[in-house]
N, C-alpha and C positions, 0 to 999 in steps of 0.2 A: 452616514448610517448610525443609528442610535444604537448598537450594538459597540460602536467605537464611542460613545461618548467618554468624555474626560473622564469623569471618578468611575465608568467601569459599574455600573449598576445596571444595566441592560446587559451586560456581559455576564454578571455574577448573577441573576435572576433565574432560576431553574425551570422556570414555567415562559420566561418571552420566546425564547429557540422556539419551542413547538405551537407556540400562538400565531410567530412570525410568519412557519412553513405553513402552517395551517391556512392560514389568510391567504396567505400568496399562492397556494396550489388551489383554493376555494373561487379567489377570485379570476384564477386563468380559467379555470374550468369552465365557471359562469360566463364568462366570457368569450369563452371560443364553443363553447354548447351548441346554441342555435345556431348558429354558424355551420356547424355540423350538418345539424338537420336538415337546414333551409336551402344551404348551397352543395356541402359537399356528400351527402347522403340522401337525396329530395322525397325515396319512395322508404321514408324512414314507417316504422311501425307505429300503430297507434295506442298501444298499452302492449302490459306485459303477457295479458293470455294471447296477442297476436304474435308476437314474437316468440311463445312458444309450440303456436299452431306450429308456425314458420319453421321452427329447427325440427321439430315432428316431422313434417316432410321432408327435412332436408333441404332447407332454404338455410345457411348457415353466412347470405350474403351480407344482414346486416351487422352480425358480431363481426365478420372481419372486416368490414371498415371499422367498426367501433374500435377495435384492436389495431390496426393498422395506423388510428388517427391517434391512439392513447400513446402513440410514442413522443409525443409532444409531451408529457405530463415526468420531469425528472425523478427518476425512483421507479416506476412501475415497471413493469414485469416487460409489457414490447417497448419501453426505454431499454433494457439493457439487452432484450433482444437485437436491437437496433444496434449497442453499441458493442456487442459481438460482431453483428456483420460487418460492420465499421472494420475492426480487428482483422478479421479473417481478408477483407480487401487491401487491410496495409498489409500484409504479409504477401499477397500473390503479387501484389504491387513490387515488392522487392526482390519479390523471386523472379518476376518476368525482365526489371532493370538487371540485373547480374549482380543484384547485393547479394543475395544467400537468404536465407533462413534467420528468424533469430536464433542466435548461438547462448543465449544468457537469458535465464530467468532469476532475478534476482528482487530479493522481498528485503525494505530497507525502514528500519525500526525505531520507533523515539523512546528515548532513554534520556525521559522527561524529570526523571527522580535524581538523576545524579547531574544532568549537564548545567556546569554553573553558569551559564549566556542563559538560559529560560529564567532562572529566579534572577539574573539582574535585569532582566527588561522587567518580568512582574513588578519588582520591587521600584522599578522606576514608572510603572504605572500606575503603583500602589500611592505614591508621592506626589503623584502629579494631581490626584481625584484626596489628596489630602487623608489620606488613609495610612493607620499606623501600619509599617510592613517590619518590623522587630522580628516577626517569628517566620519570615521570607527566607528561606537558606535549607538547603538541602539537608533531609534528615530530622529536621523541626516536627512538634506535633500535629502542624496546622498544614504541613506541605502537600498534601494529597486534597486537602480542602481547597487552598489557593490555585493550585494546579488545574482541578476542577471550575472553578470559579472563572478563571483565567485562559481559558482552554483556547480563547483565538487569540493569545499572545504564542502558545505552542504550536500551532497548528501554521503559525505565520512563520515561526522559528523555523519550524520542520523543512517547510518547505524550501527556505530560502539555502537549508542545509544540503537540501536533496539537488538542486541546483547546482549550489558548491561543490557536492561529488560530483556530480557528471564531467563539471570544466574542468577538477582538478586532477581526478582518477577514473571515471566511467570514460572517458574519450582519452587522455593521455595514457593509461595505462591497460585498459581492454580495449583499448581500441574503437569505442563506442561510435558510428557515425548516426544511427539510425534507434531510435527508439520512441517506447511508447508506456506510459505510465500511468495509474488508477490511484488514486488514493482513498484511502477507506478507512474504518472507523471498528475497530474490534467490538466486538458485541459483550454484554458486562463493562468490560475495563474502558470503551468509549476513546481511548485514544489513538490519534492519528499514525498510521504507517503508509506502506507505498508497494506497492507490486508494478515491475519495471521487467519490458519484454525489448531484446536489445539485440540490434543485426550488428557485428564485429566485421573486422574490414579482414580478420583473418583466412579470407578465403580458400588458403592451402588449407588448411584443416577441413572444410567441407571436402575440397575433390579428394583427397590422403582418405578420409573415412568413406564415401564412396564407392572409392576405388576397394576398399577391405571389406565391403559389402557385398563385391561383387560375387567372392569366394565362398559356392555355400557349404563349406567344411568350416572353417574357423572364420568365417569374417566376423562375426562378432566378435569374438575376442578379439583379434588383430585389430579392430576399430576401438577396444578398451584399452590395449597397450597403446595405441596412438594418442588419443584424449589422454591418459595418465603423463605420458614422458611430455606432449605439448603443455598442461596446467604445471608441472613442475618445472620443467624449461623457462616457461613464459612469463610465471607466476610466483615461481617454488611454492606451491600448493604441495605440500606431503603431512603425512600422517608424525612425523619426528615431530618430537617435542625436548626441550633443554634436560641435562643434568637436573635431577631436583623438582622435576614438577609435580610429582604428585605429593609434595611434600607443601607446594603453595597452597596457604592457606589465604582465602578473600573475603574479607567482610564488609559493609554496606559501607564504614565507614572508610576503606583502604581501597576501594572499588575502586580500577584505571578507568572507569567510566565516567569518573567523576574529575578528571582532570583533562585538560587541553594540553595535542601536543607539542604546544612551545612551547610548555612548560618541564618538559621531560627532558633532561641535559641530555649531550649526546653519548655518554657512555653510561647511561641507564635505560637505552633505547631500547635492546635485547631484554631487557629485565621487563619491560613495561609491554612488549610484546606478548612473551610469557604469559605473566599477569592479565594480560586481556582476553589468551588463551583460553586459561582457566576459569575466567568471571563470565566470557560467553559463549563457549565453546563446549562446552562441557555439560551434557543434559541427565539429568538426574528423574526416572520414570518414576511417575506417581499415580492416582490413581485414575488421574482424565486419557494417559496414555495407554495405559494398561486395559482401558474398558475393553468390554466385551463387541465381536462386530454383533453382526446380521447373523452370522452362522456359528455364534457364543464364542468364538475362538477371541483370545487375548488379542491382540495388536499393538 
């Protein structure tokens, strides 16, 4: 792929991505077009005042194949229609085996600015296409630029990280046997995350919550005291925080994001905890939070 070449110039280019996609969704189209017409729609219309004769009456047969067939086309509207229903079959699927439900929605983030594994692979692809990489390192004036420039070294990184969770904590520690994951691309900011929909093998927690449903006095609550005491048991998932925390103060350059942890001794384990507490856990509203809905009310 010319997007991996060695010095990284089809990569760093701001304009090849969308010439790429462009060509490549240009020439499926053309290509499976007539096709459409000839084979899989024969009584296709002959211009567009015929096709609007046709919806006038309520002949709406040829948009829905046109629609039906556009799921072939990745990105369009009945592509992800498609891969809803996709979704919605793996879940009855696990509900009809006796998996359960997915129990975890869980959205998993690149924290491309401080992790030091993304600027050493840059920097060693920087080397490799013979390019000065001096100003490669977290914090630099240039690091939002290269980041951008470089964005399928991150998006390679991410992924193989999202992986790593799963083997070493999404299946050992929640128990993960079953899931299913999206990755997507935030709009403005353009970099890679993950939204992960996940059936747990903790099955007593299904029948326990249930069974407090069945109560129509309190079973809501008694299904929130359940989930609460289970995530603390299972997880210690609670709202306590250390001696001292609102006293931690975190800056770009002290950020626990920015460190790997074998690099954390083990009686700085608790401290570095903390610390990650405060740097991600902690949401400060502004003014995208605050907007107004539909009905002017804040949110």
């Amino acid at each position: 792929m010319l997007i991996q070449y060695e010095d990284g110039r089809f990569m760093r280019d701001q304009i090849f991505g969308f010439f790429a996609l462009n060509y490549i969704i240009r020439h499926r189209n053309s290509s499976c077009g007539r096709w459409f017409v000839d084979k899989f729609h024969s009584n296709a219309v002959d211009d567009l005042e015929d096709l609007q004769q046709k919806i006038a009456k309520g002949d709406t047969s040829f948009v829905n194949c046109l629609t039906y067939f556009n799921q072939r086309i990745k990105g369009s509207t009945p592509y992800w229609f498609k891969k809803r229903c996709e979704l919605y079959s793996w879940i009855n699927y696990h509900v009809e085996q006796g998996n359960g439900a997915p129990m975890f929605f869980i959205t998993l983030s690149c924290a491309e600015h401080y992790w030091p594994d993304i600027f050493r692979l840059i920097k060693e692809r920087m080397e490799l296409g013979g390019l000065d990489s001096s100003e490669c390192y977290s914090g630099s004036k240039q690091a939002s630029t290269l980041l951008n420039e470089c964005s399928l070294v991150v998006q390679e990184h991410f992924q193989l990280r999202v992986e790593t969770w799963l083997k070493c904590v999404g299946k050992p520690v929640f128990g993960i046997d079953h899931y299913w994951v999206r990755f997507e691309f935030a709009p403005g900011r353009g970099q890679i995350h993950a939204h992960l929909l996940a059936v747990s093998n903790h099955m007593e927690v299904y029948e326990g919550c249930y069974q407090d449903l069945q109560d129509p006095s309190d079973g809501e609550e008694k299904r929130a005291l359940r989930l609460a005491k289970w995530a603390s048991t299972r997880y210690g998932m609670t709202a306590s925080v250390g001696d001292g925390f609102e006293g931690i103060e975190i800056t770009r350059e002290s950020s626990p994001c920015g460190k790997r942890h074998c690099e954390i001794p083990p009686e700085k384990t608790e401290d570095d905890t903390q610390n990650l507490m405060k740097a991600v856990q902690i949401h400060n509203c502004n003014g995208f939070c605050l907007r107004a809905d539909g009905k002017g009310e804040e949110r």
